[in-house]
C-alpha positions in Angstrom: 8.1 -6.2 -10.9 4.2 -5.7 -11.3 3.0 -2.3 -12.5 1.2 -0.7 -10.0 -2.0 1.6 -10.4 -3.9 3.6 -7.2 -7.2 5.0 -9.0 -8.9 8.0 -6.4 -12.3 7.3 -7.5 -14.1 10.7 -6.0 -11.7 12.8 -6.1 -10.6 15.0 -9.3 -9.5 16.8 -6.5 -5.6 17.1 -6.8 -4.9 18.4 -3.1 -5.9 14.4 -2.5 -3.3 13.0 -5.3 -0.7 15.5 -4.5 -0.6 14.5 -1.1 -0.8 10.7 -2.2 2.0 11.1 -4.1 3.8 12.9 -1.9 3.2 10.4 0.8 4.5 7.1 -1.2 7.5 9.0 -2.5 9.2 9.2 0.9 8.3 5.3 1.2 12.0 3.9 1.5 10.9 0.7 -0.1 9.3 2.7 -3.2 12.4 5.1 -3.7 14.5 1.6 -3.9 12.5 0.7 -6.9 11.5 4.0 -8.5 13.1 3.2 -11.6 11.6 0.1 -12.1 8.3 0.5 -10.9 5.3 1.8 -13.0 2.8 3.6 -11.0 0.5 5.5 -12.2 -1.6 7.2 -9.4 -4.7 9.3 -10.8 -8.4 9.8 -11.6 -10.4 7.2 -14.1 -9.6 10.2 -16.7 -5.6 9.3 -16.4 -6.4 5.7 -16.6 -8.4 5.8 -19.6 -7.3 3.0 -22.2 -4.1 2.2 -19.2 -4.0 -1.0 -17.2 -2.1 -2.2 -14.3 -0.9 -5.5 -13.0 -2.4 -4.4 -9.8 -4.3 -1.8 -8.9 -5.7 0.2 -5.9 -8.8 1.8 -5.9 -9.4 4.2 -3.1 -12.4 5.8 -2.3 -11.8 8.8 -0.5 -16.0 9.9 0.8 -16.6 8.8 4.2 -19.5 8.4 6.2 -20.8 11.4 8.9 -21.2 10.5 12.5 -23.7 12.8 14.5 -22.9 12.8 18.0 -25.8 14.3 19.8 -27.6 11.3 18.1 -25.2 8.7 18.2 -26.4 8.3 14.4 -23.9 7.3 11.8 -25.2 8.6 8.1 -23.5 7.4 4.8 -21.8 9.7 2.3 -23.9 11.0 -0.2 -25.2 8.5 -3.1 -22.9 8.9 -6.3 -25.7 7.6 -8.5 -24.8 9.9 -11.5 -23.9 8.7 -15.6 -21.1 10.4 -14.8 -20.2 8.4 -11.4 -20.9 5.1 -13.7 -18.5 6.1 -16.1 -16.0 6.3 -13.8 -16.6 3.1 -11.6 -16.7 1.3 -14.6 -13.1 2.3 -16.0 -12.2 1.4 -12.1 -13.1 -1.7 -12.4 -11.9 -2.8 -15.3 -8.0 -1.5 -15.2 -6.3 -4.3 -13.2 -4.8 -7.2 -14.8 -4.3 -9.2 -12.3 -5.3 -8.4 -8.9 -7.5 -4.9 -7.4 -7.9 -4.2 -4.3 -10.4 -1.5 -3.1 -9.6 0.8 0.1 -12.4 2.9 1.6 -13.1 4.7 5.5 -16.1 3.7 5.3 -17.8 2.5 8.7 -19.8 -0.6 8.2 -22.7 0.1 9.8 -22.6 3.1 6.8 -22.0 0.9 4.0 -25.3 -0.8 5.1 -27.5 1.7 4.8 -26.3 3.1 1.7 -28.6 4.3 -1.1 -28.4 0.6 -3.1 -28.1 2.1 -6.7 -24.9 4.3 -5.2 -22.1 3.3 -7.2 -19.6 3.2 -3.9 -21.6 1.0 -2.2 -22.1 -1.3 -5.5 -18.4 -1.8 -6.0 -17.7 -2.1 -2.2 -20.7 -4.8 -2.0 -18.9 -6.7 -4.9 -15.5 -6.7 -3.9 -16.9 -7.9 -0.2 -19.2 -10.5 -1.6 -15.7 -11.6 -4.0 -13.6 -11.9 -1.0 -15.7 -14.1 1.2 -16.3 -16.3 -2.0 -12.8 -16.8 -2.5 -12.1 -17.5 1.0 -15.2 -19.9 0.8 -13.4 -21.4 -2.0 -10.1 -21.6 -1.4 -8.0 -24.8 -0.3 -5.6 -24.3 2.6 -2.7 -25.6 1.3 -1.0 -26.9 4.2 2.8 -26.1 4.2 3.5 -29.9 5.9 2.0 -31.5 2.8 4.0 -29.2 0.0 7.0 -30.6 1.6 5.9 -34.0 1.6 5.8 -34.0 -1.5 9.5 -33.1 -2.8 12.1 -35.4 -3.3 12.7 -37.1 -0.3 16.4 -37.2 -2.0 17.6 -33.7 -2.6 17.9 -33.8 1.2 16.7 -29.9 2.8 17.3 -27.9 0.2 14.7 -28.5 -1.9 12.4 -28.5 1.5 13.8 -25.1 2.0 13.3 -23.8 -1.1 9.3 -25.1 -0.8 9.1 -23.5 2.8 10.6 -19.8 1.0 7.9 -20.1 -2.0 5.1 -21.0 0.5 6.4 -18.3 3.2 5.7 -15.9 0.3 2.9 -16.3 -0.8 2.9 -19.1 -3.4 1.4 -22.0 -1.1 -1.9 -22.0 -3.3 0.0 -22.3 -6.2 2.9 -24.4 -5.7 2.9 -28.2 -7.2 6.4 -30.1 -6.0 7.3 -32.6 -9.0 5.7 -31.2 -11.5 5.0 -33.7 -14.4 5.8 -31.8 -17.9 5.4 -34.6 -20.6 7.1 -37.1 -19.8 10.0 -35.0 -17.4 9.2 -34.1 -13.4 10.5 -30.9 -12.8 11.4 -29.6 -8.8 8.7 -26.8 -8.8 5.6 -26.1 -11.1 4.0 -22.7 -10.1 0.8 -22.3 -12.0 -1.5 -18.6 -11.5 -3.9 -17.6 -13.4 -3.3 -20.2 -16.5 0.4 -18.5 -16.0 2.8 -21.7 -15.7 6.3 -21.1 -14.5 8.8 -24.2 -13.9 12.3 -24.5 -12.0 14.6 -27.3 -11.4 17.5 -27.0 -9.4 
């Protein structure tokens, strides 16, 4: 199970964790797997020298909307040493994957003082995310399963189907070649290889 890490970038405010914390707790899933999952949720200060297989960063300013002038205005620029410090530790806990979460509206985000370290990280997690999907090869499920052994008859199909069905489409390889031996499944993430046969 991946370790888990939610980093409240703005807030050393611990009204905002406590009630974090209070929310994923009653999360039925979460309680199943308490004793086996690490999460760690905190400021950059608790992350300090920790890392995470995944982690969450949430920024917790929003933008202001002015009604009588239908004006939406951003959250004030966080364009101190201080706010570098911590965007930088943000950035650089996740192992494998970081996702960033922010109420920010759009339109907001726009007009946002450029050297503000909030709109810097949201700008390069945006710019990150349509390069990827830019990039990225649609694996098409139909063409994983052509490719497995036409004689292990379904179940190997069905096997292919549950990997893709969860997520492992982009990294799945049917008949895998290993030296000189072909092995059912080949998943490879990351430089991370992992190998079944059945």
């Amino acid at each position: 199970m991946p370790s888990i890490g939610i980093l409240t970038l703005d807030s050393s405010n611990s009204k905002h964790q406590t009630l974090l914390i209070r929310q994923i707790s009653q999360n039925e899933l979460i309680k199943q797997y308490e004793d086996k999952l690490e999460l760690l949720i905190g400021t950059s200060r608790e992350f300090q020298g920790d890392e995470r297989d995944i982690m969450f960063l949430t920024i917790t300013a929003s933008h202001n909307f002015n009604e009588r002038t239908n004006e939406i205005r951003p959250p004030r620029a966080a364009t101190t040493e201080e706010y570098m410090r911590i965007f930088n530790v943000a950035a650089s806990r996740a192992k494998e994957k970081s996702v960033v979460i922010h109420s920010i509206h759009p339109d907001a985000v726009g007009i946002m003082n450029p050297d503000c370290y909030r709109k810097k990280l949201i700008d390069y997690y945006s710019t990150a995310q349509s390069k990827r999907t830019n990039e990225k090869t649609i694996v098409n499920l139909q063409s994983l399963l052509n490719k497995t052994d036409a004689n292990s008859g379904d179940f190997e199909k069905s096997v292919c189907k549950l990997l893709y069905d969860n997520g492992f489409g982009d990294y799945l390889f049917p008949q895998f070649e290993v030296g000189k031996y072909r092995i059912d499944f080949g998943i490879i993430k990351n430089n991370k290889k992992v190998g079944n046969r059945m």
